[in-house]
Every structure is written in structure tokens, then in C-alpha cells.
PDB file of the backbone (N, CA, C, O) and the ligand in Angstrom, with CONECT records:
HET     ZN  A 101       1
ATOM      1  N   UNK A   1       0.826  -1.219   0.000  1.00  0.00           N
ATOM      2  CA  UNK A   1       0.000   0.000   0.000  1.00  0.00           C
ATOM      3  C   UNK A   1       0.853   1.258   0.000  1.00  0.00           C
ATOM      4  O   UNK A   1       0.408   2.147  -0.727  1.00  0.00           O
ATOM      5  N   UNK A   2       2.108   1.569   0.725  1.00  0.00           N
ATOM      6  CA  UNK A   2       2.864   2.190   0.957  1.00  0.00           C
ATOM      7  C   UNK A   2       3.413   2.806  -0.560  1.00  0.00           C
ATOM      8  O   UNK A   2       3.667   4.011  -0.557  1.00  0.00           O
ATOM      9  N   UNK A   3       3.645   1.939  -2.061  1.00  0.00           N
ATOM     10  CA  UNK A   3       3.897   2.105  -3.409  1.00  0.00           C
ATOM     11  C   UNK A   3       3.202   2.796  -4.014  1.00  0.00           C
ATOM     12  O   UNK A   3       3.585   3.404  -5.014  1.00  0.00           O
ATOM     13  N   UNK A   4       2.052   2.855  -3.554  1.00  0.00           N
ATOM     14  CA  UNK A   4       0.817   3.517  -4.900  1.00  0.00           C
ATOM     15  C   UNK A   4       1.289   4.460  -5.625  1.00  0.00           C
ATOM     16  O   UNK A   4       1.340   4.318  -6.847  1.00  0.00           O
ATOM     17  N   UNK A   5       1.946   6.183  -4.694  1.00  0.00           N
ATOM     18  CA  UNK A   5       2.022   6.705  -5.923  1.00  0.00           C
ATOM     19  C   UNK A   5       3.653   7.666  -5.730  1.00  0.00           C
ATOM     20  O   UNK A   5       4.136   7.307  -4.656  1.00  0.00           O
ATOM     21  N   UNK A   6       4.233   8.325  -6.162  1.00  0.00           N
ATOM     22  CA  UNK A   6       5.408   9.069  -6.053  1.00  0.00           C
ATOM     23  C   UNK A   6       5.162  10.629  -5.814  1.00  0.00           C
ATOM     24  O   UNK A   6       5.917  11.512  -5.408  1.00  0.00           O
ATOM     25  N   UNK A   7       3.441  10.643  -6.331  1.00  0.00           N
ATOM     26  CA  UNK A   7       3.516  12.110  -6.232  1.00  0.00           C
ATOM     27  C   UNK A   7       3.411  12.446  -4.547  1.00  0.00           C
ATOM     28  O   UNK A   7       2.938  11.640  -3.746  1.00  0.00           O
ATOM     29  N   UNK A   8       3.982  13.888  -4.152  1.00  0.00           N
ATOM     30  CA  UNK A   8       4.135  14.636  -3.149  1.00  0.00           C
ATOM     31  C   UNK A   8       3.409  15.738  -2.433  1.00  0.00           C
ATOM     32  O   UNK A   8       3.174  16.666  -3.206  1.00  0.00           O
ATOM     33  N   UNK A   9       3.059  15.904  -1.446  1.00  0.00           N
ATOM     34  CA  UNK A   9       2.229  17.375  -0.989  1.00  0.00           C
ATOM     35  C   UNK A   9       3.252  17.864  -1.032  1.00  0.00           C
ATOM     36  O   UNK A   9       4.359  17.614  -0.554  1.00  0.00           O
ATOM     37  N   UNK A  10       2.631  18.980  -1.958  1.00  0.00           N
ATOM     38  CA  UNK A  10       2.766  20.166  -2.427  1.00  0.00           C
ATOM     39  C   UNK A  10       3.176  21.320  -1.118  1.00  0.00           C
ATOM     40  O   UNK A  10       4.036  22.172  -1.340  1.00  0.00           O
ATOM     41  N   UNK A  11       2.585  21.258   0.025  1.00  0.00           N
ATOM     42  CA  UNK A  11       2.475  22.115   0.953  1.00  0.00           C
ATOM     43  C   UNK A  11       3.611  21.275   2.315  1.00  0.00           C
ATOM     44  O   UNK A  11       3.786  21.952   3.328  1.00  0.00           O
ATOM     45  N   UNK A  12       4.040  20.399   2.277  1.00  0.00           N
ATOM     46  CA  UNK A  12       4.379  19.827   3.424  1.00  0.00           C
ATOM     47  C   UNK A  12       5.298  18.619   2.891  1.00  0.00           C
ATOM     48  O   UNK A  12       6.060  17.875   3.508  1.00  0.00           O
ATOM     49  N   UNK A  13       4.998  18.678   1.683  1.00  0.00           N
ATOM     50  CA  UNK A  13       6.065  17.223   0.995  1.00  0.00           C
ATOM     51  C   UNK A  13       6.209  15.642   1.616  1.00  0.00           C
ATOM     52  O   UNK A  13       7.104  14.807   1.488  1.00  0.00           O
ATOM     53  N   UNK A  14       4.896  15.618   2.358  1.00  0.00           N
ATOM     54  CA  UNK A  14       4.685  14.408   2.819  1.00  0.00           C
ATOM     55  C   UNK A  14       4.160  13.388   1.974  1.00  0.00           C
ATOM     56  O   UNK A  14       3.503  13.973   1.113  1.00  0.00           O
ATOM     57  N   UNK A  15       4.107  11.842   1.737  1.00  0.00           N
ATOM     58  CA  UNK A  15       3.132  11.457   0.222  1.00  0.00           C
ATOM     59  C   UNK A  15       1.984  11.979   0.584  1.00  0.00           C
ATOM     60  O   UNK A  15       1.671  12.380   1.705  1.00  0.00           O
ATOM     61  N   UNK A  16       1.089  11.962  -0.799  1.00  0.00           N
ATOM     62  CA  UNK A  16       0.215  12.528  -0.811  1.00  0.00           C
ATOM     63  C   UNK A  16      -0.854  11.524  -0.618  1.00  0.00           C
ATOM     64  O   UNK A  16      -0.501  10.345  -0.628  1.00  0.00           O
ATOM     65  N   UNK A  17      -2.670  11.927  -0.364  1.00  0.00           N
ATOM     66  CA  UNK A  17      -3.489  11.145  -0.341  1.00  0.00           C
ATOM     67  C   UNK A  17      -4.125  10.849  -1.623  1.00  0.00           C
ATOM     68  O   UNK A  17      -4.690  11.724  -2.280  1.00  0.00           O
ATOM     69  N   UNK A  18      -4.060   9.913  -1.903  1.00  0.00           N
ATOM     70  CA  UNK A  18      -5.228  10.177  -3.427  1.00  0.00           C
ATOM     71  C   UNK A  18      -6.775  10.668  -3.096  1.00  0.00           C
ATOM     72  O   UNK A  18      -7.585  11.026  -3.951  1.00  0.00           O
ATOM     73  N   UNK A  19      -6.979  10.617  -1.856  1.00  0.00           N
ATOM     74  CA  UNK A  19      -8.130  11.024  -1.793  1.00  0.00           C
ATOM     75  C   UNK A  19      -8.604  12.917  -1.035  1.00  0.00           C
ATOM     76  O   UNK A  19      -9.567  13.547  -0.596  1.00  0.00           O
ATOM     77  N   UNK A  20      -7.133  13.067  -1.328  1.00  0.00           N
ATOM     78  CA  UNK A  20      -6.866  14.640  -1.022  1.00  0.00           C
ATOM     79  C   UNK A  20      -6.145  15.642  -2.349  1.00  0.00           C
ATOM     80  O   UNK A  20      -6.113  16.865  -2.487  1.00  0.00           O
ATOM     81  N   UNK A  21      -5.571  14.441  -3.272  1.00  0.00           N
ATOM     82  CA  UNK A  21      -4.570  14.971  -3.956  1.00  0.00           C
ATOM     83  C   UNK A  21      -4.423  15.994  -4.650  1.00  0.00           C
ATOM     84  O   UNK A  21      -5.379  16.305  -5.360  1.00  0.00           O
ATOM     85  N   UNK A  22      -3.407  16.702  -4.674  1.00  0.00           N
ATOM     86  CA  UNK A  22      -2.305  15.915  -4.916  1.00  0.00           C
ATOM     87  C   UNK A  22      -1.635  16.372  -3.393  1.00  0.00           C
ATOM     88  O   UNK A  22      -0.432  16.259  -3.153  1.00  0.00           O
ATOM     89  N   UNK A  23      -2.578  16.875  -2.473  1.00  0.00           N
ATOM     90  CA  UNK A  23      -1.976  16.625  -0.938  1.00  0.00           C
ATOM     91  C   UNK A  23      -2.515  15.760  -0.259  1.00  0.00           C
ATOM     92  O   UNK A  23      -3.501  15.058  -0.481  1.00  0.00           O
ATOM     93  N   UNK A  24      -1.526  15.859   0.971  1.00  0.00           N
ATOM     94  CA  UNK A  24      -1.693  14.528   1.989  1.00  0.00           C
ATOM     95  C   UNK A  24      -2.589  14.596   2.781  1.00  0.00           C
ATOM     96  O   UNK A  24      -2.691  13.604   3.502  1.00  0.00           O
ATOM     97  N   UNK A  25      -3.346  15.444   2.952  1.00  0.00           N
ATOM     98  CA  UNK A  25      -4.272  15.864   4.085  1.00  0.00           C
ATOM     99  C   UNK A  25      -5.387  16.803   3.396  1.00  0.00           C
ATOM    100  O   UNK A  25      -5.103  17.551   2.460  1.00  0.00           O
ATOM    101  N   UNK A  26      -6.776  16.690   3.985  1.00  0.00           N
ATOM    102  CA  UNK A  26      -7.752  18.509   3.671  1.00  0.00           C
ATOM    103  C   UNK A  26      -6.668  19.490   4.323  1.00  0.00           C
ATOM    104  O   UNK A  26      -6.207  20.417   3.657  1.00  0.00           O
ATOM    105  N   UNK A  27      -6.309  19.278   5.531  1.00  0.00           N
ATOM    106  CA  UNK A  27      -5.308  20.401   6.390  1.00  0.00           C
ATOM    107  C   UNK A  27      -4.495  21.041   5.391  1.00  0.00           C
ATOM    108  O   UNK A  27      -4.412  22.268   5.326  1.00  0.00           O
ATOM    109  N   UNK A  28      -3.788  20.131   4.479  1.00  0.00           N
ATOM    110  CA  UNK A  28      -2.568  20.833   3.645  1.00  0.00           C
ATOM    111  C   UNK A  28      -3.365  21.684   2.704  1.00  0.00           C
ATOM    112  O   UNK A  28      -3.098  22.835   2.362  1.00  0.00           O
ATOM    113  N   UNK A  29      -4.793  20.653   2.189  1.00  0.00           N
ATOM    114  CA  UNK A  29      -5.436  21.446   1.145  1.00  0.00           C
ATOM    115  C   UNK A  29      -5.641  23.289   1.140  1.00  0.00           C
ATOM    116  O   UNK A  29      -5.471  24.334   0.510  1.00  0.00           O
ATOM    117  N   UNK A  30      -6.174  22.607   2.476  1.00  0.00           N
ATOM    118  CA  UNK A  30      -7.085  24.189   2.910  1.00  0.00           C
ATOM    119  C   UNK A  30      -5.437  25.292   2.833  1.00  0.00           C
ATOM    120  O   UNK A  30      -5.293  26.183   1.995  1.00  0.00           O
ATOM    121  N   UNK A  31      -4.603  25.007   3.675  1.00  0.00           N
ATOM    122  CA  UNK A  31      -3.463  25.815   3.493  1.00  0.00           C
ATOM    123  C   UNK A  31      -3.167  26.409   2.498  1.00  0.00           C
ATOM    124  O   UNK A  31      -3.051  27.634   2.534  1.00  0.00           O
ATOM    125  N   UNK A  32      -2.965  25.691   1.338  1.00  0.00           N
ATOM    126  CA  UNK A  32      -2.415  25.911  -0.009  1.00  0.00           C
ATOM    127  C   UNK A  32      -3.883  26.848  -0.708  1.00  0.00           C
ATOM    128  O   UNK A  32      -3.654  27.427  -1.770  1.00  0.00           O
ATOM    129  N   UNK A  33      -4.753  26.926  -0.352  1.00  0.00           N
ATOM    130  CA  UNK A  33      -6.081  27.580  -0.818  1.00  0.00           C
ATOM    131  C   UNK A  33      -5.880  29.161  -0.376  1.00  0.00           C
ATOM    132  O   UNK A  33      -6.112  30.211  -0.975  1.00  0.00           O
ATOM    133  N   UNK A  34      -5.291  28.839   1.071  1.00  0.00           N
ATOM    134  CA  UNK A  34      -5.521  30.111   1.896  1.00  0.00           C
ATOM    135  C   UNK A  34      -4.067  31.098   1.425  1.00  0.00           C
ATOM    136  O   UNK A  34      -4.311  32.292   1.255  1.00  0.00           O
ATOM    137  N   UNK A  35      -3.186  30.825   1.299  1.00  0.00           N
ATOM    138  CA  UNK A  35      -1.971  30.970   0.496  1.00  0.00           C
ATOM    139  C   UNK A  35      -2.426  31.709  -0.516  1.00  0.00           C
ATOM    140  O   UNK A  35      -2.304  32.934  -0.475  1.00  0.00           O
ATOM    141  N   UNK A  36      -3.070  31.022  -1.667  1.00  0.00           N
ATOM    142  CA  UNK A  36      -3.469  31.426  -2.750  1.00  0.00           C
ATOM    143  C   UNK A  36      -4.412  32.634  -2.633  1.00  0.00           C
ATOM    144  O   UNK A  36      -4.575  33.587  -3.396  1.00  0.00           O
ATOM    145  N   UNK A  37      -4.825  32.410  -1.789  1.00  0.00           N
ATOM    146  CA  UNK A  37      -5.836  33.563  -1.678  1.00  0.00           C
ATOM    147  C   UNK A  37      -5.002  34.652  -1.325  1.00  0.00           C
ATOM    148  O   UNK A  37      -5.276  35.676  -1.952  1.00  0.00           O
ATOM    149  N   UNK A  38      -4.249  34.732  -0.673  1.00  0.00           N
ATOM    150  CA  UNK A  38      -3.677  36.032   0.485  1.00  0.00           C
ATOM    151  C   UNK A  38      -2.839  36.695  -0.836  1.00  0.00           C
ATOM    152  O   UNK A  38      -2.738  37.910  -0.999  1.00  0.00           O
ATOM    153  N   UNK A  39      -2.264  35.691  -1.739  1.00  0.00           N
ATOM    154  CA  UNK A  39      -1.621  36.439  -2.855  1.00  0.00           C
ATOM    155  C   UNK A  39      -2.266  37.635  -3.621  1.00  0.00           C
ATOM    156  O   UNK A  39      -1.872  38.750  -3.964  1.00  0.00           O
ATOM    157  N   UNK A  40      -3.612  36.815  -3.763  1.00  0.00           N
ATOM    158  CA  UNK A  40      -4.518  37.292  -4.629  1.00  0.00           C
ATOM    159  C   UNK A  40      -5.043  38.785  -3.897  1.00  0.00           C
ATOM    160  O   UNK A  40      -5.605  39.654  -4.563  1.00  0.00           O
ATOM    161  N   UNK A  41      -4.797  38.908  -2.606  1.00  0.00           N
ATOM    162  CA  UNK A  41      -5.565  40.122  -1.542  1.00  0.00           C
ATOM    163  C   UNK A  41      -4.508  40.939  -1.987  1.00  0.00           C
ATOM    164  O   UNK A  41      -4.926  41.917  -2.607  1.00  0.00           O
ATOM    165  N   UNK A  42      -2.816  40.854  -1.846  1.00  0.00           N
ATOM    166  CA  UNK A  42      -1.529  41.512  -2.169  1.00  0.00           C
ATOM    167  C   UNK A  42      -1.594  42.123  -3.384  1.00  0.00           C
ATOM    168  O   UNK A  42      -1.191  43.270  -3.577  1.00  0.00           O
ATOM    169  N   UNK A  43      -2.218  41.217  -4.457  1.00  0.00           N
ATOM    170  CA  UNK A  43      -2.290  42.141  -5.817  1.00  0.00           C
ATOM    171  C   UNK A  43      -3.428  43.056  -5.290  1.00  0.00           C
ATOM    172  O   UNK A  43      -3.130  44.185  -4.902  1.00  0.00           O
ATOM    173  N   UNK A  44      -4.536  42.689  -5.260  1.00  0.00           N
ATOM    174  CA  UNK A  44      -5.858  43.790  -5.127  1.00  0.00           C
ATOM    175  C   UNK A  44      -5.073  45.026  -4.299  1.00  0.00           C
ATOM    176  O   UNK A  44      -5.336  46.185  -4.621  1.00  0.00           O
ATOM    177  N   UNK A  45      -4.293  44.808  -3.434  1.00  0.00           N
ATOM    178  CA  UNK A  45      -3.682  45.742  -2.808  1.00  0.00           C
ATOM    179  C   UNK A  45      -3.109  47.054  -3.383  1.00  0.00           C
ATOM    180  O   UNK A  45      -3.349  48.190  -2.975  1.00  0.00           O
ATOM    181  N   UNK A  46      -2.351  46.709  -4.351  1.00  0.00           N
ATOM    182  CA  UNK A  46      -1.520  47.418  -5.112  1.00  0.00           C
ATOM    183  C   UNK A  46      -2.160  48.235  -6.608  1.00  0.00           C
ATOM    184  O   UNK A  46      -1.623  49.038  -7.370  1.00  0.00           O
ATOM    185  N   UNK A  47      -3.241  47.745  -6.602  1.00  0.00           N
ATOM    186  CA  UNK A  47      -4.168  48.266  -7.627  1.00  0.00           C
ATOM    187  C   UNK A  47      -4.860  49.516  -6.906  1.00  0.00           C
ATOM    188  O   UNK A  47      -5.809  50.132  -7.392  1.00  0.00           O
ATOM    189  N   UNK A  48      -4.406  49.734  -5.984  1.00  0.00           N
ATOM    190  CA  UNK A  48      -5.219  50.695  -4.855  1.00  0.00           C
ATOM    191  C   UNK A  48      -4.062  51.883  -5.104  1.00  0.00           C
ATOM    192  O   UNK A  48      -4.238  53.101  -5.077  1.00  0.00           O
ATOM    193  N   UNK A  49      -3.335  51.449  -5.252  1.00  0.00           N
ATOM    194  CA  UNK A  49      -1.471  52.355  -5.205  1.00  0.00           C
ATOM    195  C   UNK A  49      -1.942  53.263  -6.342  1.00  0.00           C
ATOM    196  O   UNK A  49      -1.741  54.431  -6.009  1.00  0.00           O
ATOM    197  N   UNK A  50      -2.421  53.185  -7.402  1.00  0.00           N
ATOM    198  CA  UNK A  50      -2.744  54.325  -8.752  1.00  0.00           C
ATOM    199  C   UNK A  50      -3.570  55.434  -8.761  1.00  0.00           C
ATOM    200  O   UNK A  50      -3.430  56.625  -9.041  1.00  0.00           O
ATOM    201  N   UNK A  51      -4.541  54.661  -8.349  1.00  0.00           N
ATOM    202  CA  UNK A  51      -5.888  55.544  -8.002  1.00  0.00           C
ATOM    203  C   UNK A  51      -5.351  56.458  -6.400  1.00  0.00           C
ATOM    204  O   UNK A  51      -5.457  57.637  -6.738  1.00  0.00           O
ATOM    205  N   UNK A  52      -5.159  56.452  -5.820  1.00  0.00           N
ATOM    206  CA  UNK A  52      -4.304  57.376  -4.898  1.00  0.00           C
ATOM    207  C   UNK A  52      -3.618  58.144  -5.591  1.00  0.00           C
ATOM    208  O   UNK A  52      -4.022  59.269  -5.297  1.00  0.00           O
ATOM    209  N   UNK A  53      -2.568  58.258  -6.575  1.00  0.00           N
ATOM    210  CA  UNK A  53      -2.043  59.164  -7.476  1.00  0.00           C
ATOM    211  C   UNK A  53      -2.704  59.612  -7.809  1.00  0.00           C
ATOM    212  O   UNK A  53      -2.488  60.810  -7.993  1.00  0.00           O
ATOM    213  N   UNK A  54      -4.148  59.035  -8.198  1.00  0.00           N
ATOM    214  CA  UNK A  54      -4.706  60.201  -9.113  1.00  0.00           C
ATOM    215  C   UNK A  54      -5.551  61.035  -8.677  1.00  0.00           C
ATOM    216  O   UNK A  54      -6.289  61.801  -9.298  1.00  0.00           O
ATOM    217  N   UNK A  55      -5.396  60.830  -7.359  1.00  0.00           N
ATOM    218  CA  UNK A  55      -6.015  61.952  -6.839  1.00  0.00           C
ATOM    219  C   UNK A  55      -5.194  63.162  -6.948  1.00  0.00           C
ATOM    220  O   UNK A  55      -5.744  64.193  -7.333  1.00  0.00           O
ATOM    221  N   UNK A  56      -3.768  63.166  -6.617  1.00  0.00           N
ATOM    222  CA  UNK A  56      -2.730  63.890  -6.722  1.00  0.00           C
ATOM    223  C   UNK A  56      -2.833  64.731  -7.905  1.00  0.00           C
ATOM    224  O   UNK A  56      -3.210  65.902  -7.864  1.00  0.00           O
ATOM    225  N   UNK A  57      -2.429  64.004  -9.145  1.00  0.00           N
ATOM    226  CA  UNK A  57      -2.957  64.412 -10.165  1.00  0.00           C
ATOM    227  C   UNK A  57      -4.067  65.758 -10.810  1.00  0.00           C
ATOM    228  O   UNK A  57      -4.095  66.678 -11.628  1.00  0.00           O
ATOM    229  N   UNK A  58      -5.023  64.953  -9.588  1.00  0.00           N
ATOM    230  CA  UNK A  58      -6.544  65.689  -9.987  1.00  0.00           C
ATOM    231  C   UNK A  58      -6.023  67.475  -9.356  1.00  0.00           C
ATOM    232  O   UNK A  58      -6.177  68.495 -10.027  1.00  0.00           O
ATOM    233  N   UNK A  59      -5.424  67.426  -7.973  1.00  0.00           N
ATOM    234  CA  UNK A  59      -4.880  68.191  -7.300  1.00  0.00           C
ATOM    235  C   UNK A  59      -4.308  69.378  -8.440  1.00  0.00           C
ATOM    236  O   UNK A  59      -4.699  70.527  -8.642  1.00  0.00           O
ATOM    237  N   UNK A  60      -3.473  68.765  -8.929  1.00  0.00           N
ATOM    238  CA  UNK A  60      -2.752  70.110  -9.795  1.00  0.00           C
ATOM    239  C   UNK A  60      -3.056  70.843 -11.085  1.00  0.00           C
ATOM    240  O   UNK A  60      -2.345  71.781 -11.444  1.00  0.00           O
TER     241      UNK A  60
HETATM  242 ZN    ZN A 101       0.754  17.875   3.381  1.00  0.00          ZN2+
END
């Protein structure tokens, strides 16, 4: 049972579950979700950075 597969979590590099995959756990899943997300908050972030200039802009 231990053979089944080679692939790896992604988040923790433990084998993975096939019934989680391609991680070993929901735990790792959810991690790697929440990760993804927080990236995604960092861009929205910075899209905020322009429109503040242009207020500046509007200013002069
Ligand atoms: Zn894992």
C-alpha cells in the first residue's frame, strides 16, 4: 500500500493522499487555498497604489 504513488504534498512534501490529492491531508489542502488567496488580496492591494495618485494628479 505504501507504493501507490510518487507524487508529493505540495504544501508539506509528505506522500500525498489520493483522496486529497495531490496533498496529503484537507489540512494541507485548505493551506495551499488560503496561500493562494492572500496572494490574490496583495495584488488587489496594489491596484489601490494608482488611483491614490490620481487623486494627486486631480490636485494640480
Ligand atoms: Zn501535506
Amino acid at each position: 500500500m505504501d507504493k501507490i504513488s510518487g507524487t508529493k504534498c505540495p504544501s508539506c512534501r509528505k506522500n500525498s493522499n489520493s483522496e486529497f490529492a495531490p496533498f496529503c491531508s484537507a489540512g494541507c489542502k485548505d493551506r495551499d487555498l488560503l496561500r493562494w488567496l492572500g496572494e490574490g488580496y496583495r495584488i488587489a492591494g496594489e491596484r489601490v497604489d494608482p488611483m491614490a495618485m490620481d487623486q494627486f494628479s486631480d490636485d494640480e
